[in-house]
DSSP file (Angstrom, degrees, kcal/mol; ACC not computed):
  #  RESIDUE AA STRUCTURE BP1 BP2  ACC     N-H-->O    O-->H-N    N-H-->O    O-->H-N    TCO  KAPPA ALPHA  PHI   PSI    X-CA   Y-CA   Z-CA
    1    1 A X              0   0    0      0, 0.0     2,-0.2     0, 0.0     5,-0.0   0.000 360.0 360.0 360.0 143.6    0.0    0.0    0.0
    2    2 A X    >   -     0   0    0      1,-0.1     3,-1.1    57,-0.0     4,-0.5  -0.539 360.0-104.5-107.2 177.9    1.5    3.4   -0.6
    3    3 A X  G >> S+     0   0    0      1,-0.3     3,-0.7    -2,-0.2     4,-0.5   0.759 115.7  62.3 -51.2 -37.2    1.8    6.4    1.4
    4    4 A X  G 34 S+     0   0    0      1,-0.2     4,-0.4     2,-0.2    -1,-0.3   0.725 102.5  53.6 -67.0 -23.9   -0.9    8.2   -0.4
    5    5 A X  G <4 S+     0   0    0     -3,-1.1    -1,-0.2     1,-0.2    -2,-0.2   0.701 104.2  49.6 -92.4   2.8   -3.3    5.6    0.7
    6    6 A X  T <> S+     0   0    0     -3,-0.7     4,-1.1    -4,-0.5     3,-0.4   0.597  85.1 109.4 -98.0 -23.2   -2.7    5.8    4.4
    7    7 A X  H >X S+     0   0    0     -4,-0.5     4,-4.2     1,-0.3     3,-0.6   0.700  73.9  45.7 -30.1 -57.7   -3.1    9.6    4.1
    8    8 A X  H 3> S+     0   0    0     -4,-0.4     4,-1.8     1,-0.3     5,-0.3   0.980 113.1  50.7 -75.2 -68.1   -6.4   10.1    5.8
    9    9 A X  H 3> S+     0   0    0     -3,-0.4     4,-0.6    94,-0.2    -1,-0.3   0.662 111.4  50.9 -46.2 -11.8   -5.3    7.7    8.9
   10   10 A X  H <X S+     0   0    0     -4,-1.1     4,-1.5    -3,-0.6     3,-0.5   0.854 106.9  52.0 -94.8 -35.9   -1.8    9.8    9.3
   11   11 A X  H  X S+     0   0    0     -4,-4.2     4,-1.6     1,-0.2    -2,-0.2   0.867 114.7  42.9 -77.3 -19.8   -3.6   12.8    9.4
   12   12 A X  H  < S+     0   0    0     -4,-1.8    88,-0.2     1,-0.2    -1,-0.2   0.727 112.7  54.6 -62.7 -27.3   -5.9   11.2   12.3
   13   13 A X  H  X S+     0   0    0     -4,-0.6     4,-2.0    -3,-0.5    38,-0.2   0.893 107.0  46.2 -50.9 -63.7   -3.3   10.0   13.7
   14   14 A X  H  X S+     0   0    0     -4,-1.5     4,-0.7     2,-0.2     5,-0.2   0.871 113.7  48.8 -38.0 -65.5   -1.7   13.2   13.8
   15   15 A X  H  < S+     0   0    0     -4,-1.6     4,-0.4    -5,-0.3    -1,-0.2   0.539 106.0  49.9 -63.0 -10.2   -4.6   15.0   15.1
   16   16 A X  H  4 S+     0   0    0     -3,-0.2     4,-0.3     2,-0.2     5,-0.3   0.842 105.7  58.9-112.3 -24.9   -5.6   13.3   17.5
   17   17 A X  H  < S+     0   0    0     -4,-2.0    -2,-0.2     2,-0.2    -3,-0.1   0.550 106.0  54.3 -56.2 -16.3   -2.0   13.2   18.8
   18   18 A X  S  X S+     0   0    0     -4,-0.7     4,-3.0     1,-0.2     5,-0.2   0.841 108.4  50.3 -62.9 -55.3   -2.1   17.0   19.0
   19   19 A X  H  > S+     0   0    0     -4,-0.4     4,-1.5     1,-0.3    -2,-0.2   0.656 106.3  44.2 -73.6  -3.3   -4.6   16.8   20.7
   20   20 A X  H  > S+     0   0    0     -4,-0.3     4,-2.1     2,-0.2    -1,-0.3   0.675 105.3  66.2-107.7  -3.3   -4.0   14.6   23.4
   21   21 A X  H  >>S+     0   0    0     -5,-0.3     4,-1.1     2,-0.2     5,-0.5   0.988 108.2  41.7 -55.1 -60.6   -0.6   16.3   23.8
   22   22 A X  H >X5S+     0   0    0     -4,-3.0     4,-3.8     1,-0.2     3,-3.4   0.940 114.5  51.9 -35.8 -55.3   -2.8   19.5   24.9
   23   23 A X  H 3X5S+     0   0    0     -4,-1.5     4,-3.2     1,-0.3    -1,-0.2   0.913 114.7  43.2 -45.5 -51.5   -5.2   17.5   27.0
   24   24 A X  H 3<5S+     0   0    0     -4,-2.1     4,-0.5     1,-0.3    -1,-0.3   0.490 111.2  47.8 -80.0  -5.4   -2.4   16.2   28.4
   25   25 A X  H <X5S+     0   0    0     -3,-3.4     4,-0.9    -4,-1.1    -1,-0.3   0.524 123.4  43.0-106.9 -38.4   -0.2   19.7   28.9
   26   26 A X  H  X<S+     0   0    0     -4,-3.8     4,-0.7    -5,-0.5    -2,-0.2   0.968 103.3  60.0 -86.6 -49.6   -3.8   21.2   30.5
   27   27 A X  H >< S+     0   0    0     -4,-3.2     3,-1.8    -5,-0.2    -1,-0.3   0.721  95.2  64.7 -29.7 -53.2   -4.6   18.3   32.4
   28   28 A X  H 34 S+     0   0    0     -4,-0.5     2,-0.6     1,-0.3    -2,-0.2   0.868 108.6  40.8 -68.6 -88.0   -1.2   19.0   34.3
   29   29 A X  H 3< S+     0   0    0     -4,-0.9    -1,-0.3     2,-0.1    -2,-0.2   0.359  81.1 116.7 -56.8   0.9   -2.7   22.4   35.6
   30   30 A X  S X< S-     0   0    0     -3,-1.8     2,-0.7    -4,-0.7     3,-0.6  -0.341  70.7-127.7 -70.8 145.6   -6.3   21.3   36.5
   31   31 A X  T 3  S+     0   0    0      1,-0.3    -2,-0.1     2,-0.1    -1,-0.1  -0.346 104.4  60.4 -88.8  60.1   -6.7   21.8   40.4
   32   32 A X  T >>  +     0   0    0     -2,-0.7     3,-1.9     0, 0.0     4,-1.5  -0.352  66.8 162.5 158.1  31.1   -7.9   18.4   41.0
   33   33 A X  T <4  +     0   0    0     -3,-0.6    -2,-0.1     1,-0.3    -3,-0.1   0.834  65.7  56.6 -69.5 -24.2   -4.7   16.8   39.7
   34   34 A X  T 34 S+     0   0    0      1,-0.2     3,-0.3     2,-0.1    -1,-0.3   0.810 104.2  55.7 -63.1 -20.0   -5.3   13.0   41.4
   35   35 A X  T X4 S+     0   0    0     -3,-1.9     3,-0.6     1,-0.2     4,-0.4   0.934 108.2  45.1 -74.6 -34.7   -8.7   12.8   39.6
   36   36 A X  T 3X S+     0   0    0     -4,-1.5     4,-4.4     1,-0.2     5,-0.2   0.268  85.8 103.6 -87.1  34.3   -7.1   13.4   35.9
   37   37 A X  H 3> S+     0   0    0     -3,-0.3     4,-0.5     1,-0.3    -1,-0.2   0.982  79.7  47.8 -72.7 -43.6   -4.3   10.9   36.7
   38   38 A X  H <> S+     0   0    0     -3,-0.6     4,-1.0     2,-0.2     5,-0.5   0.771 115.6  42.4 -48.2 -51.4   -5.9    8.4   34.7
   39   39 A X  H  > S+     0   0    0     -4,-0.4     4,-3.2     1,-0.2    -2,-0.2   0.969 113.9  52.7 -78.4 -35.9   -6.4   10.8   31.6
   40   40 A X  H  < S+     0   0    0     -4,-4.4    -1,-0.2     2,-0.2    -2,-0.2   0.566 108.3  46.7 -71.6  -1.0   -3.2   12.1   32.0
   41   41 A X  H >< S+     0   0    0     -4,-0.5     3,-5.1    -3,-0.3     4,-0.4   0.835 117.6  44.4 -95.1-101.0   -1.5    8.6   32.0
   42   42 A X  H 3X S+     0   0    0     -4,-1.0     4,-4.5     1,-0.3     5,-0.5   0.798 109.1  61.4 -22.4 -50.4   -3.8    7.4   28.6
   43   43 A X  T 3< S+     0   0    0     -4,-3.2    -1,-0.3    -5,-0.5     4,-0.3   0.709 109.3  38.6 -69.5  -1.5   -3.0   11.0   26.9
   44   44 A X  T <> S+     0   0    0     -3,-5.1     4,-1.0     2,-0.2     3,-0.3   0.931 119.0  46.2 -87.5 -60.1    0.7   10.3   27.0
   45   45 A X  H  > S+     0   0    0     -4,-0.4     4,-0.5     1,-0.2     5,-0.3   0.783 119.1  47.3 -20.3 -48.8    0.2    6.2   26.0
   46   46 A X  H  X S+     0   0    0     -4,-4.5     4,-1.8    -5,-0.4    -1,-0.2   0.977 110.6  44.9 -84.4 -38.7   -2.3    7.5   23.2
   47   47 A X  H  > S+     0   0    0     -5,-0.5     4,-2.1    -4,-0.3    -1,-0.2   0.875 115.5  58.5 -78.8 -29.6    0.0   10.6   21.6
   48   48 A X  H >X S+     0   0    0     -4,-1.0     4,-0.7     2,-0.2     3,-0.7   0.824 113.0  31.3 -54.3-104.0    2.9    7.8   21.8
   49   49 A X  H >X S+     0   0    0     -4,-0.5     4,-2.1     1,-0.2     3,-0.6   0.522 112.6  61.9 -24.1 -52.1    1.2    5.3   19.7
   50   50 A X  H >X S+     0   0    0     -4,-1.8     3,-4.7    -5,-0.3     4,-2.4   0.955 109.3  45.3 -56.4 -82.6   -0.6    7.7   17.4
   51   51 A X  H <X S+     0   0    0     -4,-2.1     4,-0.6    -3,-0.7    -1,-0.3   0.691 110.7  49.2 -78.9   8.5    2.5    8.9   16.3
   52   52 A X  H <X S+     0   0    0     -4,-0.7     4,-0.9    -3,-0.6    -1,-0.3   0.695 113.1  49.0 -59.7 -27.0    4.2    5.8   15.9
   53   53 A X  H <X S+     0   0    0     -3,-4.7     4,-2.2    -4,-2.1     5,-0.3   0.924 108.1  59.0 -85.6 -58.2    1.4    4.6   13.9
   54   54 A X  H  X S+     0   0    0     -4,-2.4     4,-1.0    -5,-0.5    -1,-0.2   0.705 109.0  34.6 -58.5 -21.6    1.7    7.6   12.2
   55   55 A X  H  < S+     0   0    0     -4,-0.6     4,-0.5     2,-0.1    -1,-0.2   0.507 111.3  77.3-107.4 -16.0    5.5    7.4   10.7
   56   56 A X  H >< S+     0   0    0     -4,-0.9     3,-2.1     2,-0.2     5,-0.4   0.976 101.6  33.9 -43.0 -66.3    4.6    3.6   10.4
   57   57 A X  H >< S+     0   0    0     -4,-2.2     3,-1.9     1,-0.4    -3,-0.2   0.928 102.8  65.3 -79.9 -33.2    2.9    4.2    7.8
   58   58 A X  T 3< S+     0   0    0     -4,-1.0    -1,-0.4    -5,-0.3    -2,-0.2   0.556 112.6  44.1 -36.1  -8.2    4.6    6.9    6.1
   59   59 A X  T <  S-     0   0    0     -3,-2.1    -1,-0.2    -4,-0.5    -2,-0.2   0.001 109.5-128.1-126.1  24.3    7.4    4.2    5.7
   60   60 A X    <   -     0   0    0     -3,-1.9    -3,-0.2     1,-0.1     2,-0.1   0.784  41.1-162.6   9.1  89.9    4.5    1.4    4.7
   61   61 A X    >   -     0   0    0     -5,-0.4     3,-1.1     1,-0.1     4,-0.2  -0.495  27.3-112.3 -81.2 166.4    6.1   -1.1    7.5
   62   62 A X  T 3  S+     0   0    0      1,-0.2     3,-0.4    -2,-0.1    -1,-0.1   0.963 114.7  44.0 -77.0 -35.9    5.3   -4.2    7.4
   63   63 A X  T >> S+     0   0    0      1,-0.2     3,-3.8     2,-0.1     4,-2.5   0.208  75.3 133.2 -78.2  24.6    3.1   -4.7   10.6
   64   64 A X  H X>  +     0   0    0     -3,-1.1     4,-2.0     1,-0.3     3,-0.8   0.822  67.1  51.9 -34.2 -78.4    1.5   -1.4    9.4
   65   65 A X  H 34 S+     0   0    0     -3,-0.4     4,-0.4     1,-0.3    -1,-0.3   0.469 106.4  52.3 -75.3 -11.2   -2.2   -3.0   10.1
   66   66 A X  H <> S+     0   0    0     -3,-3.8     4,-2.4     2,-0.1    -1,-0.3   0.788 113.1  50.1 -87.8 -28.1   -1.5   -4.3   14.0
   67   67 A X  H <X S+     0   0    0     -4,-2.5     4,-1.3    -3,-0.8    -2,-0.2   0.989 106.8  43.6 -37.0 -61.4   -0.5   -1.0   14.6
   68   68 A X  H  X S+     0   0    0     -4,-2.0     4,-2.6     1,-0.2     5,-0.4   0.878 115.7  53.7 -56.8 -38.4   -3.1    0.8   13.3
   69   69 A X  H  > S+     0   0    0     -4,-0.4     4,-2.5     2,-0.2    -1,-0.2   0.991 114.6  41.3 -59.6 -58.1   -5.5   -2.1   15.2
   70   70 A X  H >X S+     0   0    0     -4,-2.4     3,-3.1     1,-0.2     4,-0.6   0.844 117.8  54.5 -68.5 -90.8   -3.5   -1.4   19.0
   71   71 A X  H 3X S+     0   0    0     -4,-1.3     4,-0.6     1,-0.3    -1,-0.2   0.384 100.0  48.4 -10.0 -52.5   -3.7    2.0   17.9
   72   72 A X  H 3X S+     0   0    0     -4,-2.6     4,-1.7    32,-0.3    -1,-0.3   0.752 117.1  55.8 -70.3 -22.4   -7.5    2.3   17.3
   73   73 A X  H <X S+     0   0    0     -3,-3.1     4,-1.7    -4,-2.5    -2,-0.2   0.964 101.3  46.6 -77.9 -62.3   -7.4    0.7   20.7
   74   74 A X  H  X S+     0   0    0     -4,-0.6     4,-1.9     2,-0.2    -1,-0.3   0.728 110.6  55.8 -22.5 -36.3   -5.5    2.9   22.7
   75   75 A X  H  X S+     0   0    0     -4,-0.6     4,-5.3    -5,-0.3     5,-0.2   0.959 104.2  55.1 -68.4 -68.1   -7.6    6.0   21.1
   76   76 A X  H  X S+     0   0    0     -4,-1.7     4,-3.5    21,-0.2     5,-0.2   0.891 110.4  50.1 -24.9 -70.7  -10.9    4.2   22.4
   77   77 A X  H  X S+     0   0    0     -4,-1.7     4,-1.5     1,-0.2    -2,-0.2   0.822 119.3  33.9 -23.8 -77.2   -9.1    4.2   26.1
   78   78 A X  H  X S+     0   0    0     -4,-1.9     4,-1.4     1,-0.3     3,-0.3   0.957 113.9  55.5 -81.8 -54.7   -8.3    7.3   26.1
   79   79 A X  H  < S+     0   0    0     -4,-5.3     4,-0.4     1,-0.2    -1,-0.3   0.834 112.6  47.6 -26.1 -67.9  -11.2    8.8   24.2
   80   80 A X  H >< S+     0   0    0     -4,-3.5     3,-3.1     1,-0.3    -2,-0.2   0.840 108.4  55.6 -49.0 -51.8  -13.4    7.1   26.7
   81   81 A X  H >< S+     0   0    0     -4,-1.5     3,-0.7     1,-0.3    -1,-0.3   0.929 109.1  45.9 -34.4 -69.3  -11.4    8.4   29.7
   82   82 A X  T 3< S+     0   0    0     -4,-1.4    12,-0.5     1,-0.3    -1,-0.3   0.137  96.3  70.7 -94.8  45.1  -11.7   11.9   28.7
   83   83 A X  T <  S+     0   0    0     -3,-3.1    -1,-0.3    -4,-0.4    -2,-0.2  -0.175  94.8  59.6 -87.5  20.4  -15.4   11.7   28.0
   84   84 A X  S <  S+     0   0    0     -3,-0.7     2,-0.3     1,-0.1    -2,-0.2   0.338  90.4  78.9-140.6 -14.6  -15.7   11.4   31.9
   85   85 A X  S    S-     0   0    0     -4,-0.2     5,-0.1     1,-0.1    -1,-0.1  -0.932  71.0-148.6-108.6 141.1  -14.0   15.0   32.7
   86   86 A X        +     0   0    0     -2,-0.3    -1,-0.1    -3,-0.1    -4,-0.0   0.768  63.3 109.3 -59.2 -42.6  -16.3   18.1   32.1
   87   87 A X  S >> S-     0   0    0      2,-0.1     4,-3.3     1,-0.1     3,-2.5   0.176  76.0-120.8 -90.3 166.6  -13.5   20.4   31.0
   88   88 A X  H 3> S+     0   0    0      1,-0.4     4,-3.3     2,-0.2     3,-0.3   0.945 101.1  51.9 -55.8 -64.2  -13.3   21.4   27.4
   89   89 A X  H 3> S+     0   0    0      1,-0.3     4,-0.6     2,-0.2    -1,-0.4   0.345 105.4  59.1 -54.7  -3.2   -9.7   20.1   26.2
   90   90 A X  H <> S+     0   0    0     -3,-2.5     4,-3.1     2,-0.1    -1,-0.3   0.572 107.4  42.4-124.4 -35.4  -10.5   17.0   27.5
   91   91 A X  H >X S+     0   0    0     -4,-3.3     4,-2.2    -3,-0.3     3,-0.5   0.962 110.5  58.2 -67.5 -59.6  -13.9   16.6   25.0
   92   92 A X  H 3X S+     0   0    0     -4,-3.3     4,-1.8     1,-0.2     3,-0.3   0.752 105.0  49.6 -26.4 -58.2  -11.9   18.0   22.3
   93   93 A X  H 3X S+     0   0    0     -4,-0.6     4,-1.6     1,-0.2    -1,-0.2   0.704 109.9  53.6 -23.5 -65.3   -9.5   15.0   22.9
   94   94 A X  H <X S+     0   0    0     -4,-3.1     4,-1.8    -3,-0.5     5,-0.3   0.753 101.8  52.3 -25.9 -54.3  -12.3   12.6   22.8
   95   95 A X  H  X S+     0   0    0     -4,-2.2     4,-3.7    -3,-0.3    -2,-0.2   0.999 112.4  51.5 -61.1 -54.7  -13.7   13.5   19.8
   96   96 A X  H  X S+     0   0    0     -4,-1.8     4,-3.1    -5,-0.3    -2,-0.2   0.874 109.4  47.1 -44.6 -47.6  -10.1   13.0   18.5
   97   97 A X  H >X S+     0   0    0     -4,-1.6     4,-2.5     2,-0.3     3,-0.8   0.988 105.8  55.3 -45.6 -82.0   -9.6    9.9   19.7
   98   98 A X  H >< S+     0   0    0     -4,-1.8     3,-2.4     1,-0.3     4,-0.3   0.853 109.6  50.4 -12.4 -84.8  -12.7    8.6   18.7
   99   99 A X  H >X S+     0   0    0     -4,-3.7     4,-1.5    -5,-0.3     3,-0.9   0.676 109.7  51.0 -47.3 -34.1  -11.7    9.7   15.0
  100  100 A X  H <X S+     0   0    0     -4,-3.1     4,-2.8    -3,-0.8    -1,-0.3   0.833 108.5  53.1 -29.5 -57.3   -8.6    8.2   15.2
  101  101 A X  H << S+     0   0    0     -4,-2.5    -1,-0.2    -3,-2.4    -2,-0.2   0.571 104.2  50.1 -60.3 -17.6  -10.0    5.3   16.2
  102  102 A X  H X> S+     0   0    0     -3,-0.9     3,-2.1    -4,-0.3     4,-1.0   0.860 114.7  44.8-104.8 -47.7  -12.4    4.8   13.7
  103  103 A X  H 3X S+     0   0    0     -4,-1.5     4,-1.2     1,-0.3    -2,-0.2   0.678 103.3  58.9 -85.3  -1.7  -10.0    5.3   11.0
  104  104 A X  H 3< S+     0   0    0     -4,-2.8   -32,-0.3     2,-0.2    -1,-0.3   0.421 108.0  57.8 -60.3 -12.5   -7.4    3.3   12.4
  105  105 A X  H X> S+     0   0    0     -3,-2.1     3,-3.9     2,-0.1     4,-0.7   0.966 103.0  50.3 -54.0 -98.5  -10.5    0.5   12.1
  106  106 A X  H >< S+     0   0    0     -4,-1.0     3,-0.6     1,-0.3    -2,-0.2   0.752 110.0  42.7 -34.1 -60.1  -10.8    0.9    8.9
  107  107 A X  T 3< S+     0   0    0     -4,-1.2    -1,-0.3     1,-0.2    -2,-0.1   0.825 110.6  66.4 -47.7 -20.8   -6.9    0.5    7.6
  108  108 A X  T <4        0   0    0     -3,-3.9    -1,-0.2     1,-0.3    -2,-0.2   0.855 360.0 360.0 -85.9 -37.6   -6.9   -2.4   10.1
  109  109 A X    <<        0   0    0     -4,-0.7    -1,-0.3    -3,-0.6    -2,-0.2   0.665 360.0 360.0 -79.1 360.0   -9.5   -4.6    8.1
């Protein structure tokens, strides 16, 4: 498969790794920091993988499609995590995740 055809999973990939970098840079200042311990643990795990997954496939490796599978799974986690905190950055995150997840699905089958 070539690079062009992964395009739309690196750039979720990407995005959603932005984004859990923020969560994960605001989580740090939330005054409650032992409740987001959890989100802030996943949002580190999830920006890892995302962008592994994401220069995976720029380089079409060969286990390109278990990534992308433990990937979508990691996104789920953490989506789900920070669907359970109120604060803004943390939905944003979610959503990302989510989308990540779903198009790391898809490459996977």
């Amino acid at each position: 498969m070539s690079h062009e055809q992964y395009q739309h999973c690196i750039d979720e990939c990407i995005k959603c790794m932005l984004a859990c970098n923020h969560c994960y840079d605001a989580c740090l200042n939330e005054e409650n920091l032992a409740m987001m311990k959890e989100c802030i643990r996943l949002d580190r795990e999830c920006a890892d993988i995302c962008a592994f997954t994401a220069q995976a496939m720029s380089h079409n490796r060969s286990y390109t499609k278990e990534l992308c599978r433990i990937c979508a799974d990691v996104c789920e986690a953490c989506g789900n995590e920070c669907k359970k905190h109120g604060h803004e950055h943390c939905q944003r995150c979610a959503e990302a995740c989510f989308s990540c997840a779903k198009a790391c699905r898809a490459m996977a089958s």
